[in-house]
C-alpha positions as a Python dict, from the first residue, in 0.01 Angstrom:
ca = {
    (1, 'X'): (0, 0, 0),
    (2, 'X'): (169, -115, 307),
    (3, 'X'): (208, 152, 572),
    (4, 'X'): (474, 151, 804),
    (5, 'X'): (564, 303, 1124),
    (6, 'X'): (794, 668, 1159),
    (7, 'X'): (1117, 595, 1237),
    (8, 'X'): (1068, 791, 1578),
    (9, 'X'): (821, 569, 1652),
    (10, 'X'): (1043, 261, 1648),
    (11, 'X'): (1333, 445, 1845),
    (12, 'X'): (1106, 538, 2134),
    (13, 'X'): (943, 160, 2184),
    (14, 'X'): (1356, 61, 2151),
    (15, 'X'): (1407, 289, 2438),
    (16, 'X'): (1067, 147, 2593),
    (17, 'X'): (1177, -140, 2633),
    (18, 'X'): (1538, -102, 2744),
    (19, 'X'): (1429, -260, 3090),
    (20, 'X'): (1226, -539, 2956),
    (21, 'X'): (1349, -857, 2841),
    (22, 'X'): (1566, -918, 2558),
    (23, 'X'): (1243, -1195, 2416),
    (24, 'X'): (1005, -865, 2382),
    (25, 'X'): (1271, -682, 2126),
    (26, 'X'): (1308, -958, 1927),
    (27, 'X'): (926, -861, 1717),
    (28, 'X'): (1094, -540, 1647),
    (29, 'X'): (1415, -627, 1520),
    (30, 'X'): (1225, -837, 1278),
    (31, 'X'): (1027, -600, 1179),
    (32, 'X'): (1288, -344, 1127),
    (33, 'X'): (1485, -611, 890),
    (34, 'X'): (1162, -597, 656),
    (35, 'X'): (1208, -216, 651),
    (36, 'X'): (1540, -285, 541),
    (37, 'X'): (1692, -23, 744),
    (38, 'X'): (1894, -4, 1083),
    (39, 'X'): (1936, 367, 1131),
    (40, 'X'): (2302, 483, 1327),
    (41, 'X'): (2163, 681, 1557),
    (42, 'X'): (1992, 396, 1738),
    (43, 'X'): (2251, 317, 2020),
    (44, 'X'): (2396, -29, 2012),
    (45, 'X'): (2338, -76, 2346),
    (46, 'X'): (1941, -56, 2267),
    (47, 'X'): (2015, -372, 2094),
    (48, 'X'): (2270, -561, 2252),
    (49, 'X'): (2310, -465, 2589),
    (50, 'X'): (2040, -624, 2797),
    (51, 'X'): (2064, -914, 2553),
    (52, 'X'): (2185, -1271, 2738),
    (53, 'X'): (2150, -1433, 2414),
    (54, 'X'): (2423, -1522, 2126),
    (55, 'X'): (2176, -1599, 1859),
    (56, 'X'): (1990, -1284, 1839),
    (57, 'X'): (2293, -1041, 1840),
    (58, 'X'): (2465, -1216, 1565),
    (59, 'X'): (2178, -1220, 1344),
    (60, 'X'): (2087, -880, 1377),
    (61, 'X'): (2468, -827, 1341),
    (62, 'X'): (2471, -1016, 1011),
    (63, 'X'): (2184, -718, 880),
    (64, 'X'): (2348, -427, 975),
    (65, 'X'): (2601, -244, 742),
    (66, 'X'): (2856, -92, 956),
    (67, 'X'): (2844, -340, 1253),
    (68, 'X'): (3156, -246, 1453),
    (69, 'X'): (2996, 18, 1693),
    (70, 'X'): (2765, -325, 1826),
    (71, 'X'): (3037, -526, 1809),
    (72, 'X'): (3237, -271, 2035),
    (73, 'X'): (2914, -193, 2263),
    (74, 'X'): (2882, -587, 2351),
    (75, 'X'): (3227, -644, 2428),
    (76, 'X'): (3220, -313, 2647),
    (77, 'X'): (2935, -463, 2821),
    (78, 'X'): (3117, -821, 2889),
    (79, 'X'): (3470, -644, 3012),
    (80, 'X'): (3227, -447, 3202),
    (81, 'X'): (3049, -770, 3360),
    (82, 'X'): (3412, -914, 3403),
    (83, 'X'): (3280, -1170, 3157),
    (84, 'X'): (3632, -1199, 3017),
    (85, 'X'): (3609, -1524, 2850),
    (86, 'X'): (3233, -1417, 2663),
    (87, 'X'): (3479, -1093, 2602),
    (88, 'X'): (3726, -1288, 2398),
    (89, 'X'): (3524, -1521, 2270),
    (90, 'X'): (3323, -1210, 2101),
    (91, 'X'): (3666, -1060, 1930),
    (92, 'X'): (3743, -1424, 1819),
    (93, 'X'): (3386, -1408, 1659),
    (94, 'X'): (3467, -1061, 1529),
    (95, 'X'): (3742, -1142, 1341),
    (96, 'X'): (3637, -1432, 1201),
    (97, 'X'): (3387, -1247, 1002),
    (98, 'X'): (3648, -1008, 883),
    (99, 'X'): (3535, -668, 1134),
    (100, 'X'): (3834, -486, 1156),
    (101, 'X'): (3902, -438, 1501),
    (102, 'X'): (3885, -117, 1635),
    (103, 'X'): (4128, 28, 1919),
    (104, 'X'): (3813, 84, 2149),
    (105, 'X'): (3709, -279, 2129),
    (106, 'X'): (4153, -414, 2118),
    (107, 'X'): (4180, -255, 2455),
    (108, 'X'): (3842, -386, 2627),
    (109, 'X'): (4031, -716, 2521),
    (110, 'X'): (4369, -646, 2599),
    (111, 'X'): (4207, -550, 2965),
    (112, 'X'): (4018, -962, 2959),
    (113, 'X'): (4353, -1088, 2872),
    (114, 'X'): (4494, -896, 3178),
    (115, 'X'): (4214, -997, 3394),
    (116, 'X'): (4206, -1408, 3260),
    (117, 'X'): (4608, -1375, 3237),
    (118, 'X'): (4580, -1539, 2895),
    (119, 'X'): (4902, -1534, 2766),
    (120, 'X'): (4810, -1754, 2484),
    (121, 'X'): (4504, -1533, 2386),
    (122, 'X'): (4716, -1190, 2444),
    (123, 'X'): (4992, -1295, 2175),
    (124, 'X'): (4712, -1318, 1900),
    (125, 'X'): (4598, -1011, 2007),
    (126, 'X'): (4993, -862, 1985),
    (127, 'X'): (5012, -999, 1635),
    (128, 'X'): (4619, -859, 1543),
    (129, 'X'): (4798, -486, 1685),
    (130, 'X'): (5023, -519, 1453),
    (131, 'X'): (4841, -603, 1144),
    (132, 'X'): (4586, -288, 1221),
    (133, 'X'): (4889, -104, 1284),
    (134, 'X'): (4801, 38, 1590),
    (135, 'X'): (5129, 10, 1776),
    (136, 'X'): (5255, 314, 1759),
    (137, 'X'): (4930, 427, 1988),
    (138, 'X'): (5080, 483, 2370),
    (139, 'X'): (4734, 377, 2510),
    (140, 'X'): (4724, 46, 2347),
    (141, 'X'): (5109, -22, 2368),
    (142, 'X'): (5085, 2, 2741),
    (143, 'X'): (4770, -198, 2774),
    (144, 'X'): (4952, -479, 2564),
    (145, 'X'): (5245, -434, 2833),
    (146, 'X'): (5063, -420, 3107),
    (147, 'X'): (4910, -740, 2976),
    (148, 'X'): (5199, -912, 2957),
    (149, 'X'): (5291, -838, 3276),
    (150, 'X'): (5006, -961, 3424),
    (151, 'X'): (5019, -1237, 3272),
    (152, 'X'): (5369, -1312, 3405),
    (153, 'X'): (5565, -1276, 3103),
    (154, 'X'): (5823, -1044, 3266),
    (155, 'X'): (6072, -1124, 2946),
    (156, 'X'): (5834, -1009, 2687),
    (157, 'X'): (5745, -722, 2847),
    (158, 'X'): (6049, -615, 2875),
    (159, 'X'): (6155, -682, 2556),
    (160, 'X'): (5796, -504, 2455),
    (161, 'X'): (5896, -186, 2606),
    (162, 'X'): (6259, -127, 2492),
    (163, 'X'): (6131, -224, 2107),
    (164, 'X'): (5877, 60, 2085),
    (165, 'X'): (5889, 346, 1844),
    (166, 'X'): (5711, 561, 2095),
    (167, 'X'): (5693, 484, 2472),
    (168, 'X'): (5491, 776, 2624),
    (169, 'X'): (5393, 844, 2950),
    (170, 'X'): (5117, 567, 3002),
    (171, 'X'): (5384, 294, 2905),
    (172, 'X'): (5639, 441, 3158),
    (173, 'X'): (5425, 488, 3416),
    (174, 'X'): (5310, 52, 3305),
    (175, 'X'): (5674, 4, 3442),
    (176, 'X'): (5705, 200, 3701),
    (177, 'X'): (5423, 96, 3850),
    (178, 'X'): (5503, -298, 3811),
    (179, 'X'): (5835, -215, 3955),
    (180, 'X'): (5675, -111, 4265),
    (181, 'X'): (5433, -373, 4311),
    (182, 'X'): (5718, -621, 4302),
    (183, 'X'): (5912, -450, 4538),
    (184, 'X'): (6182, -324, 4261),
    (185, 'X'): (6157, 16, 4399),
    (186, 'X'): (6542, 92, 4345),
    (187, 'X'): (6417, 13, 3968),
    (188, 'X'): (6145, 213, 4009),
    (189, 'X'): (6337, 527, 4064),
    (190, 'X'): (6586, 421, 3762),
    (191, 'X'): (6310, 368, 3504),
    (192, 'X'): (6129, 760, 3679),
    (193, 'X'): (6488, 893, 3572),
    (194, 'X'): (6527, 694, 3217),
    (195, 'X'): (6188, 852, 3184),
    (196, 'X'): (6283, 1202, 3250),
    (197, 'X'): (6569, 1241, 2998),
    (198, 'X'): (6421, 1046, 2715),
    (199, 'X'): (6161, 1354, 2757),
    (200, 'X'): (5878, 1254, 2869),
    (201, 'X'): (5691, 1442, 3115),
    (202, 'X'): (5533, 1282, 3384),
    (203, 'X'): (5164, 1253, 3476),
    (204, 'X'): (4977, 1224, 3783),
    (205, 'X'): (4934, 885, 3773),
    (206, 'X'): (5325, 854, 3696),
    (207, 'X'): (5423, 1053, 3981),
    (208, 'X'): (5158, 874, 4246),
    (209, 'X'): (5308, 586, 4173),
    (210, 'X'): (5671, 650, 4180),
    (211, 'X'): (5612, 829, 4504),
    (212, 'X'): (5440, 515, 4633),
    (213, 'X'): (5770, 322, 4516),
    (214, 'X'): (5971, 585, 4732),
    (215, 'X'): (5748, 586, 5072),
    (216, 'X'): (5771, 167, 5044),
    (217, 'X'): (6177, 199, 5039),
    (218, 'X'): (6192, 512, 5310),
    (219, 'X'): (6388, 668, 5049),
    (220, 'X'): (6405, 1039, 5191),
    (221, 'X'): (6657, 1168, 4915),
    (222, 'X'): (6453, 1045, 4631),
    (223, 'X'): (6064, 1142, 4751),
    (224, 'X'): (6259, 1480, 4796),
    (225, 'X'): (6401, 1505, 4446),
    (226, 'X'): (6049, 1441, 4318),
    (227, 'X'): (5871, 1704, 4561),
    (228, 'X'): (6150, 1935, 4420),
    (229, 'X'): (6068, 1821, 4030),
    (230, 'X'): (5696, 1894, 4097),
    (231, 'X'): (5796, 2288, 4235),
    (232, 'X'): (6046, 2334, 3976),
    (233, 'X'): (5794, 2301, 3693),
    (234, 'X'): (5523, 2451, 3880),
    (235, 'X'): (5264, 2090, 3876),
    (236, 'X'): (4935, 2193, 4002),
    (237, 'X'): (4874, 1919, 4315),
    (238, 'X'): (4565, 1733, 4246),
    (239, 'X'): (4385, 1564, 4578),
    (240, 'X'): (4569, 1263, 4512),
    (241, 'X'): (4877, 1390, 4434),
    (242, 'X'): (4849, 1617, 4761),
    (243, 'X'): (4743, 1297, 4959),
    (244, 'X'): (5064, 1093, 4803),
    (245, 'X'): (5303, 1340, 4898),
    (246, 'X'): (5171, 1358, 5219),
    (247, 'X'): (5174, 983, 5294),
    (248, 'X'): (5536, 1039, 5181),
    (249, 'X'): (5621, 1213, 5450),
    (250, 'X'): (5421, 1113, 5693),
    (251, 'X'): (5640, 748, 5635),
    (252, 'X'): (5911, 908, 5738),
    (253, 'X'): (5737, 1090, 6045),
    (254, 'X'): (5798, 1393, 5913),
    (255, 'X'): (5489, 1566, 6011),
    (256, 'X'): (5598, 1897, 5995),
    (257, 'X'): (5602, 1879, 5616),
    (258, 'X'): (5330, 1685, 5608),
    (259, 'X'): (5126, 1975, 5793),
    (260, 'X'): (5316, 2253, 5535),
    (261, 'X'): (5188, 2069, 5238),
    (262, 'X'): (4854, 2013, 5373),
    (263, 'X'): (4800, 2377, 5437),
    (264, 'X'): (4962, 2528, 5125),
    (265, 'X'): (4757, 2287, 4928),
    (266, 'X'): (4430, 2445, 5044),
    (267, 'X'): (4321, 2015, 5103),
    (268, 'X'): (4265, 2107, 5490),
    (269, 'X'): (3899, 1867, 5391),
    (270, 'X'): (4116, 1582, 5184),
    (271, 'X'): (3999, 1294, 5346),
    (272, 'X'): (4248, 1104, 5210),
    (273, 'X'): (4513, 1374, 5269),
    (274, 'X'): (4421, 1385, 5614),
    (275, 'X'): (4387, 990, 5675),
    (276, 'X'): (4743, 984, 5558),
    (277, 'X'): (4857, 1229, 5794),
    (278, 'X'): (4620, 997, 6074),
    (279, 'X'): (4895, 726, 5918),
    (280, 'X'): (5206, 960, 5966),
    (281, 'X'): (5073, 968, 6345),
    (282, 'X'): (5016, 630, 6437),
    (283, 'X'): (5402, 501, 6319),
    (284, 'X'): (5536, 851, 6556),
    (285, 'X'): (5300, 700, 6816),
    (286, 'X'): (5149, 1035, 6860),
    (287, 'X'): (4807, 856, 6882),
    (288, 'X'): (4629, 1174, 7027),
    (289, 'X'): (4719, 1339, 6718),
    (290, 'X'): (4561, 1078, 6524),
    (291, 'X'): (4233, 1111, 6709),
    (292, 'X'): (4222, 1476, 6696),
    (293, 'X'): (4213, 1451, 6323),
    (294, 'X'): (3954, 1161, 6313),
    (295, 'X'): (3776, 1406, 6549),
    (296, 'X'): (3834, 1696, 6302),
    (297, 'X'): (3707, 1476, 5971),
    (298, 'X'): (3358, 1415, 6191),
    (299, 'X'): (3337, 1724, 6314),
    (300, 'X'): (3350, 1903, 5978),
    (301, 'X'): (3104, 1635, 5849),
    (302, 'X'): (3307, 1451, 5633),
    (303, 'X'): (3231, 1092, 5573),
    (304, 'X'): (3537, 891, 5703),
    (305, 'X'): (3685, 606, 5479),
    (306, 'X'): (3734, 295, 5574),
    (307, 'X'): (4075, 345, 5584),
    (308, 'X'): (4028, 661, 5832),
    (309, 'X'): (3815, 423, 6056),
    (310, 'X'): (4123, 146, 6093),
    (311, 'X'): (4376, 451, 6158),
    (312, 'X'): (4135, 593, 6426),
    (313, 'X'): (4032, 210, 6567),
    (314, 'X'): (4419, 161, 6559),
    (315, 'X'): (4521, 481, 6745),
    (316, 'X'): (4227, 415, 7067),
    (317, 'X'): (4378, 16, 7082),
    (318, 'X'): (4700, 199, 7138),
    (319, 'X'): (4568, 409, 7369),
    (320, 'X'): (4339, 215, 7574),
    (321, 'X'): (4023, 429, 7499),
    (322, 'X'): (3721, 207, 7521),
    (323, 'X'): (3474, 419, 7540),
    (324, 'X'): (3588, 594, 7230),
    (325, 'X'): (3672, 240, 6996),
    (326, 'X'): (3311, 157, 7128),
    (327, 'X'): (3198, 497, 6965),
    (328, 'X'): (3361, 415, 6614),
    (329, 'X'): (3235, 151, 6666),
    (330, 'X'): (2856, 292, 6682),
    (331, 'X'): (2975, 489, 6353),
    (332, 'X'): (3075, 175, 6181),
    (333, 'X'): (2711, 21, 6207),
    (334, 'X'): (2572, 308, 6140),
    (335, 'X'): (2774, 394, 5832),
    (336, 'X'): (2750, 4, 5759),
    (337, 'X'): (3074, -17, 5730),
    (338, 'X'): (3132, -312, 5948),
    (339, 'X'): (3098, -581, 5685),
    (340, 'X'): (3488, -448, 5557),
    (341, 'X'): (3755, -728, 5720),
    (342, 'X'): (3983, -483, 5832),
    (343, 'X'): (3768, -256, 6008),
    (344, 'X'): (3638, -595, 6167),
    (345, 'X'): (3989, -723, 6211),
    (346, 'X'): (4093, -342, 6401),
    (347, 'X'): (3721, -380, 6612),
    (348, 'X'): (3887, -711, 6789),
    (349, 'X'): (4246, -563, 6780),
    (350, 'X'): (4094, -280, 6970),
    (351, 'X'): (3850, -446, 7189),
    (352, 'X'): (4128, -680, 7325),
    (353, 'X'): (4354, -380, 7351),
    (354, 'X'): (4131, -213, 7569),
    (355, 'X'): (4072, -580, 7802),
    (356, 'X'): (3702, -586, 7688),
    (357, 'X'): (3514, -964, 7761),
    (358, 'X'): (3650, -1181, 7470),
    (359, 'X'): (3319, -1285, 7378),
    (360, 'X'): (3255, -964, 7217),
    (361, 'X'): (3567, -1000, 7010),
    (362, 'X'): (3469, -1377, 6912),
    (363, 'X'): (3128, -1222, 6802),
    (364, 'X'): (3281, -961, 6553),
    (365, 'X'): (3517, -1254, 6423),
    (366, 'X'): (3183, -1528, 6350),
    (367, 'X'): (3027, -1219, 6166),
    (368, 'X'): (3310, -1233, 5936),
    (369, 'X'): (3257, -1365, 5590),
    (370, 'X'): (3607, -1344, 5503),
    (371, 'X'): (3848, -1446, 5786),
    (372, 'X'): (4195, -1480, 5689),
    (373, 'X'): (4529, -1527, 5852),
    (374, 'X'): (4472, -1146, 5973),
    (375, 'X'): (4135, -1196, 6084),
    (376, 'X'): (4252, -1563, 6287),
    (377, 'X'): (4566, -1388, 6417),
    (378, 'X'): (4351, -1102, 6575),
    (379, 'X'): (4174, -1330, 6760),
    (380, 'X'): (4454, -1575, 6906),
    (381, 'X'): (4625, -1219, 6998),
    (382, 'X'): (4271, -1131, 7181),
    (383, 'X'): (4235, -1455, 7382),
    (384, 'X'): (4643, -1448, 7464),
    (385, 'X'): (4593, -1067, 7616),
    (386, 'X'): (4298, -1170, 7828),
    (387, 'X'): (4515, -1478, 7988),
    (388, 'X'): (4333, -1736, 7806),
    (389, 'X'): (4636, -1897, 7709),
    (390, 'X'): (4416, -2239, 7603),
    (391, 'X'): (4131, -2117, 7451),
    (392, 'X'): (4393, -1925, 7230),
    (393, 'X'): (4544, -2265, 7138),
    (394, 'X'): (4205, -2364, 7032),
    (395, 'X'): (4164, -2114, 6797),
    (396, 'X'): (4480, -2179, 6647),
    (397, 'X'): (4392, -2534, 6579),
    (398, 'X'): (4050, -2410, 6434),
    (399, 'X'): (4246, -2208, 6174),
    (400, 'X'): (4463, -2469, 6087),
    (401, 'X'): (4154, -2708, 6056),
    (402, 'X'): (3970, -2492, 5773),
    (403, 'X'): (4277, -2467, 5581),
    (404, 'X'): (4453, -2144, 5665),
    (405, 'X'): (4854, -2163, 5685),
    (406, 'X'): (4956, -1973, 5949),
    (407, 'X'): (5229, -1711, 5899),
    (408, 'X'): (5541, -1543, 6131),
    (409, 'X'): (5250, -1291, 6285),
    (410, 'X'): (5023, -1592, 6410),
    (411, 'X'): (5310, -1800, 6546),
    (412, 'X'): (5405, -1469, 6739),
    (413, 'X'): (5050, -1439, 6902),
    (414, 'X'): (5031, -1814, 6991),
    (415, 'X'): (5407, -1794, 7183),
    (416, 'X'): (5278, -1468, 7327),
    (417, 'X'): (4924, -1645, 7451),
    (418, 'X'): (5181, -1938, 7582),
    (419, 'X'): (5373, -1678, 7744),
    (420, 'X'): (5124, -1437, 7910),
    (421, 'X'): (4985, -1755, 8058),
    (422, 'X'): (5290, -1978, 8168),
    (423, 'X'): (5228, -2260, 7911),
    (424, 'X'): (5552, -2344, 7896),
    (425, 'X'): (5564, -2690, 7725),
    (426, 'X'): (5304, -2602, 7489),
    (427, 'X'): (5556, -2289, 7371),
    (428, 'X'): (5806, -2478, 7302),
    (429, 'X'): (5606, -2756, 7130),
    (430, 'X'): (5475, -2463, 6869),
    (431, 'X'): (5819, -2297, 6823),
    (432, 'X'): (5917, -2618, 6672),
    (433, 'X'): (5595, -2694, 6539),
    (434, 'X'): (5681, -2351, 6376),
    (435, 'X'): (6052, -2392, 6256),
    (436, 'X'): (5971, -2808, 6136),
    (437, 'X'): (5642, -2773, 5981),
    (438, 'X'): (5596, -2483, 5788),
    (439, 'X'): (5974, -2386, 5803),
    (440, 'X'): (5932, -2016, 5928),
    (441, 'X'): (6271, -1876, 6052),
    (442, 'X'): (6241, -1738, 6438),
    (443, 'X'): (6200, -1388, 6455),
    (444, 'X'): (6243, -1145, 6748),
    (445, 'X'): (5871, -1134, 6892),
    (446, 'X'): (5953, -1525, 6868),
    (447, 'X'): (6234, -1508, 7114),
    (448, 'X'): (6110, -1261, 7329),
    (449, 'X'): (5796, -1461, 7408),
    (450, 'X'): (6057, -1747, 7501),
    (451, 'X'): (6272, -1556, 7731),
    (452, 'X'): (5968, -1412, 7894),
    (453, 'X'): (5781, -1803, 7933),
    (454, 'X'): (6155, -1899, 8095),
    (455, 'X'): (6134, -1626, 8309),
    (456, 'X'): (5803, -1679, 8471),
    (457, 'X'): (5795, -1842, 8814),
    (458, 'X'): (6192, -1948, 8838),
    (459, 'X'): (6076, -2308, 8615),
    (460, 'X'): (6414, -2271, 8472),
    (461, 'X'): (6500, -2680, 8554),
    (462, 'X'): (6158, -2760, 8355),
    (463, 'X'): (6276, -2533, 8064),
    (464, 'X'): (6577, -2721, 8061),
    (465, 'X'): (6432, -3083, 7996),
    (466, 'X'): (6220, -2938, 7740),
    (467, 'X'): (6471, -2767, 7568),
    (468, 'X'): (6661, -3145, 7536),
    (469, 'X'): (6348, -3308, 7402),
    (470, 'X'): (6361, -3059, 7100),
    (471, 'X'): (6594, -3055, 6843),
    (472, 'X'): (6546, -2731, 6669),
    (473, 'X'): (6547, -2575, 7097),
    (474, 'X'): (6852, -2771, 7155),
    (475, 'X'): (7045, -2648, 6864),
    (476, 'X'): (6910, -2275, 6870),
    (477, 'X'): (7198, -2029, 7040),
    (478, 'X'): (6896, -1780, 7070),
    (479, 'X'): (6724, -2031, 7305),
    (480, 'X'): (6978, -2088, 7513),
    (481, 'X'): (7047, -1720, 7507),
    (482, 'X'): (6679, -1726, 7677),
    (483, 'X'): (6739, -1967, 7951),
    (484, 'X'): (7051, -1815, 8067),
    (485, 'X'): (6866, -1473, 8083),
    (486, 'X'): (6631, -1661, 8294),
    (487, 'X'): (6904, -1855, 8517),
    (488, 'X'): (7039, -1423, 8593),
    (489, 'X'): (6667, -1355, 8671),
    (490, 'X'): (6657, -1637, 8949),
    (491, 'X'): (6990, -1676, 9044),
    (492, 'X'): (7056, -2015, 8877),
    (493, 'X'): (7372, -2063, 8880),
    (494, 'X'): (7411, -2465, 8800),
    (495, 'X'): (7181, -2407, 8466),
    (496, 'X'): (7341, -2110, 8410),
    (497, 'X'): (7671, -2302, 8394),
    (498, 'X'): (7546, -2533, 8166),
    (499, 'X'): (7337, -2289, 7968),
    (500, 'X'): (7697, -2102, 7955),
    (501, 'X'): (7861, -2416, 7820),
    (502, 'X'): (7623, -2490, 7531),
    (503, 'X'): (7685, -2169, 7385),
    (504, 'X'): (8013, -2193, 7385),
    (505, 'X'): (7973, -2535, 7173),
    (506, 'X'): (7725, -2395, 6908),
    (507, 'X'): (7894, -2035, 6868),
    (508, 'X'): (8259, -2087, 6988),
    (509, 'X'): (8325, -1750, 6837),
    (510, 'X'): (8094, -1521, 6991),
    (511, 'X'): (8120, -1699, 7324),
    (512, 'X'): (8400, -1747, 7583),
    (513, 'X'): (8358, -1945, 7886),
    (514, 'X'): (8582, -2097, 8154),
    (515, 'X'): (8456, -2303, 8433),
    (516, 'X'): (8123, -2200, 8399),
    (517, 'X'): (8211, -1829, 8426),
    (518, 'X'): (8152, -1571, 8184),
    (519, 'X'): (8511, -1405, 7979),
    (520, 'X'): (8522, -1158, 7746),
    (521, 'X'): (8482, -1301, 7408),
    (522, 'X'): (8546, -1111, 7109),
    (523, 'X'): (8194, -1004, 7062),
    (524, 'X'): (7830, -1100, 7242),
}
């Protein structure tokens, strides 16, 4: 008679050989089939998991009784890998064998829809939720809608949510949140409110976010209502609800709450609390309060976030402190933190900042991996500060040779480099470069960098011919606005005439003029 091995004994060489490869299991599996038993309490993943196969899953698959808890652990395991497509391709699989689909295994789909933004995909899945009649579950409802959203069907969604039987708190918080990436934040607060009276209580995931709507919009009378809400009905402050109220107020530079809630929340060692206070700091430009907290998270031995690192690299650019960026940056290395673009990005905003050679900001930038429009801004802005007015023009071309569009920010640093070091022709050349090219409407920081190259050394007759070799120049109020400014600095007074006079052509109603001679007009 044929003797074969304990069951034990097979379940410990499955866990044996959990980090071998998947060829090595295959012996066993066989030679479980001829016992003709797959016992439950051998995980899935023992099977399945380390498998990069097709063929030897399914077959196993096709032996075992109750099959859904592999089916489930595989498709865990490619949501997990962000193998989305091997994800869907699995459920397709699943149901074409007639597995009922279970909710664990429709949600680790609906989240690969969300991630490949199949639409097609996710409305197969929509009809599959409601043959299994699992709609009226709030956790797969809002995963559908969240799908959908993702996925850019705004109209669905919508329609989604005001169809359900049940919207709970997970589907509500769906929409608030997707208000408040798009910007709806007005819609935000409406859907918060709609929210409220239907009855549902909010969550801390519902409130984070809805504060975060709030903080984006400055809206001091709403963030208020909700602080109110949360000590009405007594809401015990997580961290990160502590550390969202906080950034609240610190967005409206109201520190003083800021500090109150801080305290009476006992989450004096919140990193994240206290980098949003660092936050609150920097926009009151009270940049030695900033540093005394960055000081304070070291000092009590708290590992800083990258986040904390920017704040406190931001605050000693501000401040001119040197020595102190150049310790950060010693933590930075040390912490090996310094591979994270915006740390990077604040290391040259702060070496410039502080006038350091520009050769140690160009070395940051090369170790890059990931330089964006940020990254290439930083840079320009560097080279501009340090008078190298050219050599920032040169790194503007670079950027536009790899591919990179430039944006308002990067147009501002190149007028500024232009500016700081009298290019005066070339500024003018890139402010309609600007405006023609990639159609970016002038901004202030735009302007300002013009009146200030007009300004510089009295070459207002130079400005002028320029000006009248550029059409977008010529028919911009704003630059004549500039040269005129210039013409008072000097004491111009025949371009100031004429500067006078072309103002009064483009804007007759904000400008009056007579013989050269500024009138009252009915507004400036």
């Amino acid at each position: 008679m044929q003797q074969w091995p304990e069951f034990g004994c097979i379940l410990s060489i499955m866990f044996s050989l959990q980090a071998t490869d998947s060829s090595s299991k295959l012996p066993l599996h066989s030679h479980r089939r001829k016992c003709r038993f797959l016992p439950a309490v051998i995980h899935p993943s023992s099977i399945s998991c380390r498998s990069h196969s097709s063929s030897a899953p399914k077959d196993l698959l096709c032996n075992y009784r109750t099959p859904n808890k592999i089916w489930n652990s595989r498709i865990k395991l490619q949501v997990g890998n962000t193998r989305y497509k091997g994800c869907l391709s699995l459920y397709t699989q699943k149901l074409d064998e007639d597995i009922i689909a279970s909710p664990t295994a429709v949600l680790l789909v609906l989240r690969a829809c969300s991630g490949l933004s199949g639409l097609r995909t996710l409305r197969l899945l929509h009809n599959d939720i409601l043959r299994f009649k699992l709609e009226s579950r709030d956790d797969i409802s809002a995963a559908l809608l969240n799908g959908y959203i993702k996925c850019g069907a705004l109209e669905t969604a919508r329609k989604l949510f005001d169809e359900m039987p049940h919207r709970g708190v997970i589907s509500w918080t769906v929409m608030i949140s997707h208000f408040y990436n798009s910007g709806q934040h007005r819609e935000a607060v409406c859907c918060f409110r709609a929210m409220l009276e239907e009855g549902v209580f909010p969550d801390d995931v519902s409130i984070i976010s809805i504060l975060s709507a709030v903080s984006q919009s400055h809206s001091r009378k709403h963030g208020m209502e909700i602080h109110g809400f949360l000590i009405r009905n007594c809401f015990i402050l997580s961290k990160p609800l502590v550390a969202s109220l906080i950034n609240f107020y610190a967005k409206l530079q109201n520190m003083d709450c800021a500090e109150r809630i801080l305290r009476q929340s006992g989450e004096t060692k919140n990193v994240v609390a206290l980098t949003a206070m660092m936050t609150g700091f920097i926009k009151a430009s009270n940049f030695d309060g900033a540093l005394l907290l960055y000081k304070k998270i070291a000092n009590l031995g708290m590992n800083p976030s990258e986040k904390t690192v920017s704040s406190a690299l931001k605050a000693a650019s501000h401040l001119r402190f040197l020595h102190l960026g150049a310790q950060i940056h010693g933590y930075v290395i040390k912490k090996q933190l310094h591979f994270d673009e915006f740390i990077q990005t604040g290391l040259i905003d702060m070496y410039a900042a502080c006038f350091a050679p520009t050769h140690v900001c160009r070395r940051i930038f090369d170790q890059m991996t990931h330089k964006d429009v940020v990254a290439w801004t930083t840079l320009i802005r560097a080279h501009g500060l340090q008078g190298e007015g050219r050599t920032a023009l040169k790194v503007f071309d670079e950027m536009l040779a790899v591919g990179i569009r430039p944006d308002s920010a990067a147009f501002a640093a190149v007028l500024s480099a232009c500016s700081l070091s009298g290019l005066l022709g070339e500024g003018l050349d890139y402010f309609s470069f600007m405006i023609q090219k990639y159609e970016i409407k002038p901004r202030e920081e735009h302007y300002a960098s013009i009146r200030s190259l007009f300004s510089k050394e009295g070459r207002i007759e130079e400005a002028y011919e320029k000006i009248q070799t550029i059409k977008v120049a010529r028919e911009d109020h704003r630059i004549w606005e500039a040269l005129l400014s210039a013409c008072k600095v000097h004491g111009n007074l025949i371009f100031s005439e004429i500067a006078a006079r072309r103002l009064l052509e483009i804007e007759p109603g904000n400008y009056s003029a007579t013989a050269g001679k500024w009138e009252n007009g009915d507004s400036t």
